[in-house]
C-alpha positions, 0 to 999 in steps of 0.5 A, a space after each residue: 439540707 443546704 448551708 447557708 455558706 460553707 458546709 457545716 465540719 465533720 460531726 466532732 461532738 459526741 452526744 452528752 446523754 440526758 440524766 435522770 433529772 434532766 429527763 424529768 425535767 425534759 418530760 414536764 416540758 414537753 407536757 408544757 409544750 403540748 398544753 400549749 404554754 412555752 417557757 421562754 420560747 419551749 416548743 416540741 420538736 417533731 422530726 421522723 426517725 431516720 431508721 423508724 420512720 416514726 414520729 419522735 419528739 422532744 423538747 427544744 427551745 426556739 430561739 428568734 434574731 433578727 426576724 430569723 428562727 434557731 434550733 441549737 442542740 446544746 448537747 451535740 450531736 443529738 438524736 434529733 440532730 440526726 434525724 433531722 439530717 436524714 429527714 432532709 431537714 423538715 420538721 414540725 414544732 408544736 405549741 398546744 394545738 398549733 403545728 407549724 411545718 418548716 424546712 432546716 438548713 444547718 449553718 457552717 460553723 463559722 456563722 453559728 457565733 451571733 446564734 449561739 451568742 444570742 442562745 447563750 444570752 437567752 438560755 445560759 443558766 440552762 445550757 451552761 453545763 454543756 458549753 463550759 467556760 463559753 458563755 454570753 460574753 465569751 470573745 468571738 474567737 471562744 465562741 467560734 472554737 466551741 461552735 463545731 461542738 453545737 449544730 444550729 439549724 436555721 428554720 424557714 416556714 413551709 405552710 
């Protein structure tokens, strides 16, 4: 994976575990995904594991600004994250039958602040818990201090 400017800082976020409810909610969303109905931009995220090899999916919403496609992980340093990383950032996203392949490349922390702005306008009553006091309309510099916390990929197609 490349940055699109300065590298990305040392991972600093640990990784917020889903509870029992968010698990529940998380698999009624994939299912969603995979029936082919997105909830506000809901897709299924496929990347191979990086010690497995096996395909692993999960649930992520996809945000678009300005003509550009996100991935966030609200909860830092997930799972997906990783495997992405070590995959060399490709992956597929799913909705129902259409599986589109792209290429990520993860942002330098100083370029995260208008993706996770926009993130934080589209989802903030869902992610609220995992970005506390920051919020849509948090001041950059607030933003800015919690992006190290949030790895946000930017996508480009590769079919």
């Amino acid at each position: 994976m490349t940055s699109t400017s300065a590298p990305p800082s040392a991972p600093t976020t640990g990784y917020r575990k889903l509870g029992r409810a968010a698990r529940v909610l998380n698999g009624m969303v994939a299912v969603l995904a995979r029936t082919g109905i997105s909830l506000r931009g809901t897709r299924l995220l496929e990347v191979r594991g990086r010690t497995s090899g096996q395909l692993r999916r999960t649930p992520v919403n996809l945000l678009t600004l300005d003509g550009r496609e996100y991935l966030v992980s609200t909860r830092g340093e997930a799972q997906w994250v990783r495997n992405l990383r070590a995959a060399d950032g490709e992956l597929y996203l799913r909705l129902g039958r259409r599986r589109q392949r792209y290429l990520a490349s993860e942002l330098a922390d100083a370029d995260r602040v208008p993706v996770l702005r926009a993130y934080l306008e589209t989802w903030n009553a869902q992610v609220k818990p995992f970005f506390g006091d920051v919020g849509p309309a948090s001041a950059d510099e607030e933003i800015a201090a919690d992006a190290a916390r949030h790895p946000v990929f930017v996508l480009a197609r590769a079919d």
